[in-house]
Every structure is written in structure tokens, then in C-alpha cells.
GUVEXTOR-847699 format. One record per residue (C-alpha): x, z, y; residue number from 1; residue in one letter. Coordinates in steps of 0.2 Angstrom, whole numbers, m for minus. Each point is the difference from the previous one (the first is absolute). Last residue first. Layout:
<nodes>
{{X Z Y} NUM 'A'}
...
</nodes>
This chain:
<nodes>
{{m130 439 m52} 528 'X'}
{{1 m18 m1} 527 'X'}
{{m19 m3 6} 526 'X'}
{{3 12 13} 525 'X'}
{{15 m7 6} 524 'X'}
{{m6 m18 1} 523 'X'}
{{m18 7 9} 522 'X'}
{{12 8 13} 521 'X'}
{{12 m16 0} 520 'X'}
{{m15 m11 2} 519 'X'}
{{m8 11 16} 518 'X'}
{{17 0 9} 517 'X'}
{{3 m19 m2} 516 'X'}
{{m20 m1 7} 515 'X'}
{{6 10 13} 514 'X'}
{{14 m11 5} 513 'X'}
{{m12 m16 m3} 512 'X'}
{{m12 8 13} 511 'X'}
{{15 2 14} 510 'X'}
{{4 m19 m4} 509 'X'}
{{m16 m6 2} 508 'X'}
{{m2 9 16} 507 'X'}
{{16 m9 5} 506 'X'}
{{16 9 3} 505 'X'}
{{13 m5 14} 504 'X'}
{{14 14 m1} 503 'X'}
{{9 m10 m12} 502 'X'}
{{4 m15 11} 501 'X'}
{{14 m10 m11} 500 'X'}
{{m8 0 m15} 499 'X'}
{{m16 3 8} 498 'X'}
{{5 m20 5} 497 'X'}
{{6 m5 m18} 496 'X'}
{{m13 9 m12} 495 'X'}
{{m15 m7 9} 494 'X'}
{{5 m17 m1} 493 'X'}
{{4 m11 16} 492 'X'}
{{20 m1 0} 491 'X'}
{{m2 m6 m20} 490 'X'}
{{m10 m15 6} 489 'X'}
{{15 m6 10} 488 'X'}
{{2 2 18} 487 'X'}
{{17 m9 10} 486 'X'}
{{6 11 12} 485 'X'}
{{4 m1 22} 484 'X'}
{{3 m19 2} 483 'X'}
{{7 m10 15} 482 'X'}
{{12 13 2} 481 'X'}
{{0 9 18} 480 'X'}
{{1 m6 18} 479 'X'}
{{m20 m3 2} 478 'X'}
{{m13 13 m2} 477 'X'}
{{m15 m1 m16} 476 'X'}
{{13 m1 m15} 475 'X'}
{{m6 m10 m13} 474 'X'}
{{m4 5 m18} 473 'X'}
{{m2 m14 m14} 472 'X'}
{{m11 0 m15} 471 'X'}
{{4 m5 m18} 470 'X'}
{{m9 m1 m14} 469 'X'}
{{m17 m5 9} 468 'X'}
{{m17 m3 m8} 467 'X'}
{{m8 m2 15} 466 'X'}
{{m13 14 2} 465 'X'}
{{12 11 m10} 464 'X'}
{{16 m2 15} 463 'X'}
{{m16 0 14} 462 'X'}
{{m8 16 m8} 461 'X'}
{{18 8 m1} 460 'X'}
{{5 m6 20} 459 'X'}
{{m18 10 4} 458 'X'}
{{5 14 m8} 457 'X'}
{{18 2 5} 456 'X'}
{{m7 1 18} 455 'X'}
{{10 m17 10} 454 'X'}
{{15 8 11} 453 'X'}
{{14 m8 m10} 452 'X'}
{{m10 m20 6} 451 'X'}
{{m7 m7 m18} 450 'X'}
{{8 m14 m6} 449 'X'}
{{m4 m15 m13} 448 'X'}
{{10 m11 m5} 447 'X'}
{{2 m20 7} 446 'X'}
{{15 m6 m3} 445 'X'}
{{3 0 m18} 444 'X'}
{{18 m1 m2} 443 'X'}
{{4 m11 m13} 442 'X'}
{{6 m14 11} 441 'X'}
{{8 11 13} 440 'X'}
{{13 8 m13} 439 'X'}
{{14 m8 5} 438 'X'}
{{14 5 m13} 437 'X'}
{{17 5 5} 436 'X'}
{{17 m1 m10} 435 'X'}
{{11 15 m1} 434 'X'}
{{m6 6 m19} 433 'X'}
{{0 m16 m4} 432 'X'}
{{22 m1 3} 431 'X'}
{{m2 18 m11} 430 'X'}
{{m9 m10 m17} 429 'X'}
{{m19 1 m2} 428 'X'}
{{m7 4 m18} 427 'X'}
{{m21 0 2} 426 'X'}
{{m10 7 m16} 425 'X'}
{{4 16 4} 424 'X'}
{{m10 0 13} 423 'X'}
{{m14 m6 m9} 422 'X'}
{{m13 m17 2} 421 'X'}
{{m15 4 m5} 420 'X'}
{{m7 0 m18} 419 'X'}
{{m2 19 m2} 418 'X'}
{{m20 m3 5} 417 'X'}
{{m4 m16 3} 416 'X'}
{{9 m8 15} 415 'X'}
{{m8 m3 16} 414 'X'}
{{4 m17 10} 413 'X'}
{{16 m3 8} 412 'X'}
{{8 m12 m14} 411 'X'}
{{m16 m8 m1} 410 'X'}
{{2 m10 18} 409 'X'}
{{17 m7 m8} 408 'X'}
{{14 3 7} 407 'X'}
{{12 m14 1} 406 'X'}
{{m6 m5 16} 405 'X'}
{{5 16 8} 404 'X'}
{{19 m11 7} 403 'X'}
{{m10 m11 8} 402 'X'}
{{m7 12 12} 401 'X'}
{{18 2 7} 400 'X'}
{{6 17 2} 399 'X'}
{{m3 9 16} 398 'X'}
{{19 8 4} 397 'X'}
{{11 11 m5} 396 'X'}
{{12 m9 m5} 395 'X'}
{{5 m2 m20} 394 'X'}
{{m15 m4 m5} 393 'X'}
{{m8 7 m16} 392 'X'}
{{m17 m8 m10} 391 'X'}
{{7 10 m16} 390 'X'}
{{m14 m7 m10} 389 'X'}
{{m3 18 m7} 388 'X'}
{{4 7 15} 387 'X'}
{{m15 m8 9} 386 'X'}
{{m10 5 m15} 385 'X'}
{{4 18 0} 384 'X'}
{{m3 m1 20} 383 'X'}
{{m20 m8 m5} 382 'X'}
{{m1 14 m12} 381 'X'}
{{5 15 12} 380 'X'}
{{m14 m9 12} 379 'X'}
{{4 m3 19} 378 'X'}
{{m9 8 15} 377 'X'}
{{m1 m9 19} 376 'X'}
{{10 m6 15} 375 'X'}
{{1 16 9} 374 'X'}
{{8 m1 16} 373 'X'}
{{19 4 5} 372 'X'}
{{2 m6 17} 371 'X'}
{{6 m16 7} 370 'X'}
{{m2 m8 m15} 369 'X'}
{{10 m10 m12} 368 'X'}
{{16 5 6} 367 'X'}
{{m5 16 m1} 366 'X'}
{{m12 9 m12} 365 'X'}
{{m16 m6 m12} 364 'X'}
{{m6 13 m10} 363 'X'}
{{m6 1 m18} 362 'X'}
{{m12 13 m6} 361 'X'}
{{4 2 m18} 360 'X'}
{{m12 1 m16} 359 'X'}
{{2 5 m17} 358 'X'}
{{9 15 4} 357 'X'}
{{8 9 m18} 356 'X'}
{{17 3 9} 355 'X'}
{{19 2 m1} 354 'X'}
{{2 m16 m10} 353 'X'}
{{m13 m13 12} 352 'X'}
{{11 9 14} 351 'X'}
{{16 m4 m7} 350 'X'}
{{m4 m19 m5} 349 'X'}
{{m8 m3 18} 348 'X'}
{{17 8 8} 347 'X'}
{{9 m10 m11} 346 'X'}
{{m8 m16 5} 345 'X'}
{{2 0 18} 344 'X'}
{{m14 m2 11} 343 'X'}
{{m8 m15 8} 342 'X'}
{{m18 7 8} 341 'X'}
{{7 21 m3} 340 'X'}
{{m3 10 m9} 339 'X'}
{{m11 18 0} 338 'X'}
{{2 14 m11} 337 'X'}
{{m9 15 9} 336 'X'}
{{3 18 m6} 335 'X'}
{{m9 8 m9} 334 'X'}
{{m18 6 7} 333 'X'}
{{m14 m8 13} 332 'X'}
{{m15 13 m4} 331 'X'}
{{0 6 20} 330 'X'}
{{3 m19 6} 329 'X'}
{{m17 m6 m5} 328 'X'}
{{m8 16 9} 327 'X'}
{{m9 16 m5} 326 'X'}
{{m13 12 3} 325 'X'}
{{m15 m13 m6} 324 'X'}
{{10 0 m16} 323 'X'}
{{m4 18 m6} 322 'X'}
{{m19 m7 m2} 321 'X'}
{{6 m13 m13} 320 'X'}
{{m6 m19 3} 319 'X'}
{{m12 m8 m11} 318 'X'}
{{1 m11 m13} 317 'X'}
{{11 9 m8} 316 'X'}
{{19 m6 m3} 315 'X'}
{{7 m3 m21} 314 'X'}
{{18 4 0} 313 'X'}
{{3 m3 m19} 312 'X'}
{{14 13 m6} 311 'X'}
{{m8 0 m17} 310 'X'}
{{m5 18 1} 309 'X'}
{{m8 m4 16} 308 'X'}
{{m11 m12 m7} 307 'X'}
{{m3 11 m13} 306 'X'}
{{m7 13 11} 305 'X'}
{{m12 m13 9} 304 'X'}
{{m6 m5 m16} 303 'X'}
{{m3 21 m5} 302 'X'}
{{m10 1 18} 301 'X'}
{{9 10 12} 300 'X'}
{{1 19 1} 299 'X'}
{{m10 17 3} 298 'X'}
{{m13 m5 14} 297 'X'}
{{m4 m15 m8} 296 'X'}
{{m7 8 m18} 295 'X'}
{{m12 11 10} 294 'X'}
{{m7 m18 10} 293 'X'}
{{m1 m10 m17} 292 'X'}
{{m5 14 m12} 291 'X'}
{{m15 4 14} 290 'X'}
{{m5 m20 3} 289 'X'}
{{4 m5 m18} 288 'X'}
{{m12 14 m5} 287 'X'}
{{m14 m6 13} 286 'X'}
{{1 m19 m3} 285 'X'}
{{m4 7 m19} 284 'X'}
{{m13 9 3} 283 'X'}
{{m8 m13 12} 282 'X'}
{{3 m15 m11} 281 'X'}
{{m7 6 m18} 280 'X'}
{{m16 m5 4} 279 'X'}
{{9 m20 m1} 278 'X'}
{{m1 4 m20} 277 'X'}
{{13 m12 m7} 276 'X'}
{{12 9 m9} 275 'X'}
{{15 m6 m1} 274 'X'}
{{m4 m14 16} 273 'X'}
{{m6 16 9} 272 'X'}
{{18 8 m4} 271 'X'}
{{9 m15 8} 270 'X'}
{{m9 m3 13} 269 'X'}
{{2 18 6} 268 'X'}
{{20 2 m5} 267 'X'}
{{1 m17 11} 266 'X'}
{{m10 7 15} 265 'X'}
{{9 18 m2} 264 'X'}
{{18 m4 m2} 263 'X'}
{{12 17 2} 262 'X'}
{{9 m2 m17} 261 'X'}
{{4 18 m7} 260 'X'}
{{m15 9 9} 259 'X'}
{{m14 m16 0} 258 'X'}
{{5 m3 m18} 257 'X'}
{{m1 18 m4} 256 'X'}
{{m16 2 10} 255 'X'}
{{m9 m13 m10} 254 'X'}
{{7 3 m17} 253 'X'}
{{m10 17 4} 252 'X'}
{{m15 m8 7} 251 'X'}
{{m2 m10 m16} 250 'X'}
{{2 17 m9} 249 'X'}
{{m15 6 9} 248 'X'}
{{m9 m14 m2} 247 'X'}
{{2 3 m21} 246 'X'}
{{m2 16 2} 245 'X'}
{{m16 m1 7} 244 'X'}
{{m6 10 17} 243 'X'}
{{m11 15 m2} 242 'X'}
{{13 12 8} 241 'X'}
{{2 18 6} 240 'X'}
{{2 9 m19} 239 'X'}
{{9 m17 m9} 238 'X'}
{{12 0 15} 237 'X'}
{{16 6 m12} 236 'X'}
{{m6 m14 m15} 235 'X'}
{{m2 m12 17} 234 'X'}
{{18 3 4} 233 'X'}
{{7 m3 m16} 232 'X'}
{{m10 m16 m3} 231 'X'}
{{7 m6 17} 230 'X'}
{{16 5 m4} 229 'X'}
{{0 m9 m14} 228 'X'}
{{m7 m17 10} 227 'X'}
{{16 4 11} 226 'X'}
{{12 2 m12} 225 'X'}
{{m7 m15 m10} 224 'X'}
{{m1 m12 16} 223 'X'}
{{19 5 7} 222 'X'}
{{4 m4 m18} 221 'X'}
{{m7 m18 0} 220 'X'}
{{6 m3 19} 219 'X'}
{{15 5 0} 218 'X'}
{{11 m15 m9} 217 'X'}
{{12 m1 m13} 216 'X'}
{{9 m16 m3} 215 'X'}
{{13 10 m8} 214 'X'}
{{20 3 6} 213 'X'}
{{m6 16 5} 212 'X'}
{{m8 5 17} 211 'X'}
{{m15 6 m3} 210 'X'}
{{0 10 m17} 209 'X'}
{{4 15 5} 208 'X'}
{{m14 2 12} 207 'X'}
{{m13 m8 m11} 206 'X'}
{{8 11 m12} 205 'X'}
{{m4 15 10} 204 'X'}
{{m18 m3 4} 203 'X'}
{{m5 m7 m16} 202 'X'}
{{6 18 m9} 201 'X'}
{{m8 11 14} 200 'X'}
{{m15 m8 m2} 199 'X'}
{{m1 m1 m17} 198 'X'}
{{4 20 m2} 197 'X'}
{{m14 2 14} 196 'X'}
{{m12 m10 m10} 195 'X'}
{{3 7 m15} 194 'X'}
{{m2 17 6} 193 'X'}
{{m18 m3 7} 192 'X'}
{{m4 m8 m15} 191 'X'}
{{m6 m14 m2} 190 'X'}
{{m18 m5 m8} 189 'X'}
{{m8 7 13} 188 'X'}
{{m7 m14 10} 187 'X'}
{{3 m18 m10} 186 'X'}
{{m16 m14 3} 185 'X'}
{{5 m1 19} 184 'X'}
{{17 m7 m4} 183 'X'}
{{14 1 11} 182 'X'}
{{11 9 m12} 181 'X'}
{{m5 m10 m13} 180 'X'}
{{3 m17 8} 179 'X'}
{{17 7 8} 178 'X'}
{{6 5 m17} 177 'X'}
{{m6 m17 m8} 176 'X'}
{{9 m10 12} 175 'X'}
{{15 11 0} 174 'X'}
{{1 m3 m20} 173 'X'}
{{m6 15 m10} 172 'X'}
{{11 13 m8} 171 'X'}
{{1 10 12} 170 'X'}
{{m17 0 10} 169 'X'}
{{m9 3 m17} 168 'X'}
{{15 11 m10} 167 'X'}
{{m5 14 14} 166 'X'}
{{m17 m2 m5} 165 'X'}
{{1 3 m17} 164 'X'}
{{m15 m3 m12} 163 'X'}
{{m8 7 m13} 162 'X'}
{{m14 m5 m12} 161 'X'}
{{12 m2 m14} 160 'X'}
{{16 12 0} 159 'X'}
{{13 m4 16} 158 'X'}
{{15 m6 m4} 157 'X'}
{{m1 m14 15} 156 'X'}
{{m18 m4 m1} 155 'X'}
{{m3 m8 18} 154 'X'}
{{m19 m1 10} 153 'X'}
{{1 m12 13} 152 'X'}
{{6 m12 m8} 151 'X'}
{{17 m11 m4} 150 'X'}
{{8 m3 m19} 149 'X'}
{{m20 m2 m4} 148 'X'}
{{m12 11 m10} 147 'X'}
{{1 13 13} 146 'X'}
{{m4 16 m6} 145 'X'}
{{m14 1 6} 144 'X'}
{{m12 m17 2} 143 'X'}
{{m5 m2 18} 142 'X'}
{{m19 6 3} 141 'X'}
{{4 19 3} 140 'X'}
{{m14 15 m1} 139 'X'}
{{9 7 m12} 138 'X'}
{{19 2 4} 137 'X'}
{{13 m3 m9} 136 'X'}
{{7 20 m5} 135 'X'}
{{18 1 9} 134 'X'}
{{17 0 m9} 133 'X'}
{{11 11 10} 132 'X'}
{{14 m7 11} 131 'X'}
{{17 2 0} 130 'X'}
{{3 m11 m14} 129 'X'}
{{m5 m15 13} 128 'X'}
{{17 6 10} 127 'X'}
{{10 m6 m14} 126 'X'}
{{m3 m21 1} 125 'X'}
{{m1 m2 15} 124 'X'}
{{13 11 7} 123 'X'}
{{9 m6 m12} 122 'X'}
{{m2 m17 2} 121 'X'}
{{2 2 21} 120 'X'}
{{18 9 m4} 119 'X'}
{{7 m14 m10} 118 'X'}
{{m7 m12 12} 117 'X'}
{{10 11 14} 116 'X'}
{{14 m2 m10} 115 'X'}
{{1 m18 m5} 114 'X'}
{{m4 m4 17} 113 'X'}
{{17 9 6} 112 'X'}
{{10 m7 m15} 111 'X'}
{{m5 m17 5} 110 'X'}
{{6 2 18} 109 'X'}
{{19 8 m8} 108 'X'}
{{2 m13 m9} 107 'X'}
{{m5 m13 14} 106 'X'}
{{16 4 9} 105 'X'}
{{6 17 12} 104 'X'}
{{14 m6 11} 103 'X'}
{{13 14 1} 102 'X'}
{{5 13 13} 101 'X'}
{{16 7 m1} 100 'X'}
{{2 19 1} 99 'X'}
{{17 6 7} 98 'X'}
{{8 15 m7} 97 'X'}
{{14 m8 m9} 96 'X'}
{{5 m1 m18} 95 'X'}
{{m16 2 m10} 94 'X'}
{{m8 m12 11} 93 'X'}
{{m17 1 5} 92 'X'}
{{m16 m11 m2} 91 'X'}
{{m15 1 12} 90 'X'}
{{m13 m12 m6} 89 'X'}
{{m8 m12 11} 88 'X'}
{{m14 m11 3} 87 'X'}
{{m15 5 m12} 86 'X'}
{{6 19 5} 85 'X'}
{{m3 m3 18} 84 'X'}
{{m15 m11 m2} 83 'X'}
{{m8 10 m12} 82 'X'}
{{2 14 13} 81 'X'}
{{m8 m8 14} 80 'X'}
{{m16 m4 m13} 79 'X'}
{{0 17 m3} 78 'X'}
{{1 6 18} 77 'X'}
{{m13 m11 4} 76 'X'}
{{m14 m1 m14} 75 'X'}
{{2 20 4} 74 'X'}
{{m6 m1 19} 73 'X'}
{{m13 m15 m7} 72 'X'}
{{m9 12 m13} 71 'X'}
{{3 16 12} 70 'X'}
{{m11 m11 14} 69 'X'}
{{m12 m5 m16} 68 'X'}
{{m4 18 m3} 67 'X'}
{{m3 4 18} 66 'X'}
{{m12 m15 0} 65 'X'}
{{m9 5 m14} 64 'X'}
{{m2 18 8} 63 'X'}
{{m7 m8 13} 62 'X'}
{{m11 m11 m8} 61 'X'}
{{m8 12 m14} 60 'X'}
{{0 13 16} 59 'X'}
{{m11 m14 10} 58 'X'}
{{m11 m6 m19} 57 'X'}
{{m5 19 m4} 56 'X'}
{{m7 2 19} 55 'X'}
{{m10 m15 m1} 54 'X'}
{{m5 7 m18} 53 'X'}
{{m6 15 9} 52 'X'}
{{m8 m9 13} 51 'X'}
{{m10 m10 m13} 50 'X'}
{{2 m14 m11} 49 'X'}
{{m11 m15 m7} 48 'X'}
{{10 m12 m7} 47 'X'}
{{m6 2 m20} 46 'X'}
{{12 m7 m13} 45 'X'}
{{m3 m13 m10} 44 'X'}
{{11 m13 12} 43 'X'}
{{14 6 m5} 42 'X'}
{{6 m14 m11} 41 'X'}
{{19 m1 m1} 40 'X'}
{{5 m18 m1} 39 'X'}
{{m13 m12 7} 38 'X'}
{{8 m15 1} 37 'X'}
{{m10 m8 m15} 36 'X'}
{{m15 10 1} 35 'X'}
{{m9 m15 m10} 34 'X'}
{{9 m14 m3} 33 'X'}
{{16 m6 7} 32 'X'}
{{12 13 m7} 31 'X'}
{{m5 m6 m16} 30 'X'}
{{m9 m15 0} 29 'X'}
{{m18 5 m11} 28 'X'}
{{m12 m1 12} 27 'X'}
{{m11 m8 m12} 26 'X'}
{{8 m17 8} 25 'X'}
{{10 4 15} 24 'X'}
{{m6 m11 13} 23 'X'}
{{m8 11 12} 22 'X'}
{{16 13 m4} 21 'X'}
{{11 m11 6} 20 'X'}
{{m8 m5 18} 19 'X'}
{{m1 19 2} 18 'X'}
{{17 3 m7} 17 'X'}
{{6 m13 13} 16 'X'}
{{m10 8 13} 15 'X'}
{{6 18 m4} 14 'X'}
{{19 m9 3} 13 'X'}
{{m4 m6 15} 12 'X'}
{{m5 15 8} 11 'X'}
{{14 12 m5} 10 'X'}
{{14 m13 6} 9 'X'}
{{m11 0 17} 8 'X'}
{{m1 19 m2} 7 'X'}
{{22 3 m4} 6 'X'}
{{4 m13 15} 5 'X'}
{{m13 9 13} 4 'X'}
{{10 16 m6} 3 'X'}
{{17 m8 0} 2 'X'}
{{m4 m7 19} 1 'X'}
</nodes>
């Protein structure tokens, strides 16, 4: 549904530049005149390409995809680790032994971007010295040295008629990077060791970068470090390969985007939109297709991984192939807090303070049955409202409807985000604590259940189908409680149920062991 989203957003926007460009007057509209989306022209390059630059393209991808796996393994651990030290500090007393934990503030944020944007200037700014000043080429049209603050072609204390190529992708905006490292016009006019040392420079700080206190995003650098490695890669090719540099650094940003962030039909619409040469659609199909499937068999996707980071349990369309040995009840863990139709306030007070739970199964026991039966599931926000208003009895009985009239329909819809109503926030005296509540008319009497025997895939494809939060298990044989569990998102992720089966491993998870081997291999030899 994104994809078909991402081309119909794509197809209305070139007929608007269309109907633009056809009244522009001299075609002089910016953006809307001539070439106006067309961002990185490659379409000067020759697509015609042989078996060996087929072969080229397949290691290109697999190696990209490989590259962008390490990309998203490291994103993770760093982005894991700004969040440790970004929310506390351990702090120790001089008189005891014990460390205290302290709340970090903004200060300490500020002081984290301020560094890494210390060490992205000078990396900028000092790394350019490295390089030798270059001859400007010949045969060029561009003007060398660049006339201009951003070109091609960049002085930086080089004599007249020199230029240095390091200094070009450095001290150029990421727009101007991109364009040079994807144009055609440009083939050996940077060096072999530029290009690895700007490789290696974008590809670390994108890493470092993500995850700051800075509306900093991946796309941009993944694109640099991948179309650098694709110049990199075709300056190592040269011998086998006819293909341009330009495409080949194309490909490049292709199988990074494909490695680090998994989309293909997005990544693909994207690109052709940058470049707008539809003969560039097999090659590149066929490196997102290789980074894509490499990249997959060593971790998730670097969105997925963030997601995870941020605690956010976001289910798969699909179910597991681990679930297919296991039922609803096998995933059931904690113990079950149930109430139940009229219960006592401070046992609802107790509960709501021992736990997090924001839903509890309520059950209806003699006198008011014959058997204890499930009546339903009631909200930890609708409770915190009904103590609120401290709609109490003294017997426990069914309260009179009357007595809800005070609350207002609003009260029990969903607050924004901290604006809920708090425990805390609620001062009950002991003579409450002994009253009873009748929590019938906030119960919602319908949930959903899945018998204890259901496979736990097919109760996860119904709880994501739905849109549950909350989903009941029954018992299947009479003479025991009316409810076996309650499931929660969190009992259906991947983490919790090999949490508490170990031995089950998917073929995913047997590859992403590997892959963890592989990285710290190349991680070791890189450091040593």
C-alpha cells in the first residue's frame, strides 16, 4: 500500500510540472522549468552492458548489502547507547559505596551535538589537507577551479590550474556532493584514495550522527556513502567493466538504501524520479533485489531496528514460522490480575500501584451468577476515572445508574500524551479504601477471546487483523476459571516468546547469528 501510495504521489506531482512547465513563459520558473525535478542527471551515460558488467552490478549489490547490514547493526548499538547515557548519569557518593542515578537535563543533550558537530567540522575541514592538489583536466567543459563557493572542481590552497578532489565532496553541500558523484561528465577526476577516505568519513558520522538531539536523517548520508562506494567500486572494476561511473555510483547509493533500509519499489521510484532515465530500471531493480535479500538474511531493516529501540511493539503482517508450534496459552506469562463485577476499592488501588496493566479481565462470581463467568475487560483509564469521582457504595452491590451521570462521556476518552489522569493524582482516605465500586458500566462486554488451544499464529494474525490491545484467553473444558491469560502486543513479539522458548530458532535467526559473527570478524580486523 506505501509503494502504490509513494507512485500515485509520484504521478501527480509530474503532471502538475507538466501542466507548469507548458505555461511557464521562456521556461524560466525555477524548479518548474526545464528539468525541474530532475536532480542528478545520468542520463548521458550509455546502458548498454555485458555479462561482465551483470556480474560487476551482483557483487556491487551484495557487498552493498553487507555494508549497509553493518551500517544498521552499528546505527543500533549507538543509537542504544545515546539513550543510556542521554538518560542517566551514574553519580557516587564519597561516603558510601552506593552509585545514585541522576536524571540527565538538556545540558548534557546540547553538549552531545555540540561535540559530534565539533568533530564533523574538523573532519571537514582537516581531512581536505590530506589530499594532493590535482592538475584540472583538459578535456573538461566545467570551469576548474571552481569559480563558485560550490563546483565540481574546488581550489582549496591549491596553485592556479589545480584542483582538489577531496575538498570537492567536502566542501560542497550534500546536493552538490551527490550531483558530482553521480555525474556522468566527472570519471577520474577522484582519486581512488579520496574516495575511500570520504567513504569511510560519511559512513561513520552518518552513524554517529543518528540519534542526537538533531533533526538528522539517513537518507542523505546513506545516499553519499553509497554513491562513493559506487565510484570506489567502479575505479576497482575499471579492467572488467565498461559501465559509467556515474551509473555505477547510482547503483551504489542503490544497494545502500536497499541494504540499510530494506524498500525496493519506493528506493526504485525514487531514484528514477532523480534521474529520470526509465533504462536505468533493470539494473537498479536487480541491485536492490541482491542488497535487499543479502542484507535480510543478517538483521532487520534500520526502521524496524528503531522501532525496537523505542520499545514500540510493531507485529508483521504475517505470522512467524516458530508460531505454528505453539498455542495462545503457551505465551500467557505473569500472573493474572483479574477483579471482580463489584469489587473493593483498595484492592483496585493496589493492583493499579503494583502494575503497569492497562487492561483487566473482570469476572462475575456468586451471588450474581451461579458460576463465575467472564463479564468482560475494563480500561486502567476508565478505573482511574471512576476513583477520581469516587463513585463508592458502601454494600457490595450494583450501583445505581444515576449515580454515573456526573461523568461526562469525555472523561473516558483518550488523553494526550502525559495529560491522563495519574495515580498519584487520586488521595483516597482508609473508610474509601473499604467501599466497593461496580465496575459493570465501564466494562466493555464484548472482547475478544481466542480458545487456549488456538496456534499462536493464527490468534496473532487475528489480534493485528483487528487492531486489538487486549485479547482474552478461554479455557476449552469446563470446571476451571472463566479466563486462562490476557495477550498484549508485547506476548506476541519475537523477543518475548524466544524469550521464554530459547530452543526455538528461526532460519532468520540462525543467519542473523552468523551475520553477528561476520561483523565482529570484519570489526576486529578493521580495529587490528
Amino acid at each position: 500500500m506505501a509503494h502504490l501510495q509513494v507512485a500515485e504521489c509520484t504521478s501527480l506531482e509530474d503532471i502538475l510540472h507538466n501542466c507548469s512547465s507548458c505555461c511557464c513563459f521562456k521556461r524560466k520558473c525555477g524548479l518548474f522549468g526545464a528539468g525541474g525535478l530532475i536532480m542528478y542527471d545520468v542520463g548521458s551515460a550509455s546502458i548498454t552492458y555485458s555479462a561482465s558488467d551483470i556480474l560487476a552490478v551482483l557483487l556491487l549489490g551484495a557487498v552493498g548489502g553487507i555494508l549497509g547490514s553493518i551500517y544498521n547493526y552499528l546505527v543500533d548499538k549507538v543509537v542504544r547507547t545515546y539513550s543510556i547515557i542521554n538518560e542517566y548519569v551514574s553519580h557516587s557518593k564519597l561516603s558510601t559505596c552506593c552509585i545514585i542515578p541522576i536524571k540527565k537535563g538538556p545540558a548534557f543533550k546540547i553538549s552531545l551535538v555540540v561535540t559530534v558537530a565539533l568533530l564533523t567540522s574538523c573532519c571537514f575541514y582537516f581531512l581536505p589537507w590530506v589530499a594532493h592538489c590535482i592538475p584540472c583536466p583538459s578535456s573538461s567543459t566545467l570551469a576548474c577551479p571552481s569559480v563558485d563557493e560550490s563546483g565540481e572542481y574546488q581550489n582549496f590552497q591549491c596553485p592556479p590550474g589545480y584542483y582538489n578532489d577531496l575538498a570537492s565532496l567536502f566542501l560542497n553541500t550534500n546536493d552538490d556532493a551527490i550531483r558530482n558523484l553521480l555525474s556522468p561528465k566527472i570519471s577520474k577526476e577522484f582519486h581512488i584514495s579520496s574516495l575511500f577516505i570520504y567513504f569511510a568519513t560519511i559512513y561513520c558520522l552518518g552513524i554517529i550522527t543518528y540519534g542526537i538531539a538533531i533533526p538528522s536523517g539517513l537518507f542523505i548520508p546513506v545516499i553519499l556513502a553509497g554513491a562513493t562506494y559506487g565510484r570506489l567500486v567502479s575505479r576497482i572494476f575499471e579492467p572488467i567493466t565498461g559501465l559509467d561511473r556515474g551509473l555505477f555510483a547510482l547503483l551504489g547509493a542503490a544497494s545502500f538504501l536497499g541494504g540499510t533500509m530494506r524498500m525496493t519499489v519506493s528506493i526504485c521510484v525514487i531514484l528514477l524520479e532523480l534521474t529520470n532515465d526509465l533504462l536505468l530500471l533493470p539494473l537498479v531493480m536487480l541491485v536492490l533485489l541482491v542488497s535487499k535479500t543479502v542484507a535480510d538474511g543478517f538483521n532487520k531493516g534500520v526502521y524496524d531496528l528503531i522501532l525496537q529501540i523505542k520499545g514500540l511493539p510493531y507485529l508483521e503482517a504475517h505470522a512467524e514460522p516458530y508460531m505454528k508450534n505453539l498455542v495462545a496459552r503457551d505465551v500467557v506469562s505473569g500472573p493474572l490480575i483479574t477483579f471482580s463485577g463489584v469489587e473493593k476499592v483498595g484492592i483496585i488501588w493496589h493492583a493499579l500501584n503494583a502494575t503497569g496493566h492497562n487492561g483487566f479481565p473482570v469476572i462475575d462470581e456468586p451471588p450474581f451468577t451461579d458460576a463465575p463467568e467472564l463479564c468482560g475487560v475494563v480500561l486502567r483509564s476508565h478505573l482511574l476515572v471512576l476513583l477520581k469521582e469516587k463513585i463508592f457504595s458502601n454494600a457490595k452491590d450494583f450501583i445505581d445508574q444515576s449515580s454515573f451521570q456526573r461523568i461526562s462521556t469525555l472523561d473516558f476518552g483518550k488523553a494526550g500524551s502525559g495529560k491522563g489522569i495519574k495515580l498519584e493524582d487520586i488521595d483516597l482516605d482508609e473508610e474509601e479504601m473499604d467501599m466497593y465500586v461496580d465496575l459493570h458500566p465501564i466494562t466493555n462486554a464484548s472482547p475478544y477471546t481466542v480458545v487456549e488451544t488456538m496456534p499462536l499464529g493464527k490468534a496473532a494474525i487475528i489480534f493485528r487483523q483487528h487492531g486489538l490491545r487486549h485479547m482474552c484467553v478461554v479455557p476449552k473444558s469446563q470446571g476451571r476459571p472463566p479466563v486462562v491469560g490476557i495477550l498484549t502486543r508485547h506476548d506476541f513479539m519475537p523477543e518475548h516468546v524466544l524469550g521464554l522458548y530459547p530452543h526455538i530458532k528461526s532460519h532468520k535467526q540462525h543467519l542473523g547469528i552468523s551475520m553477528k559473527k561476520i561483523i565482529s570478524s570484519v570489526l576486529d580486523c578493521c580495529v587490528h
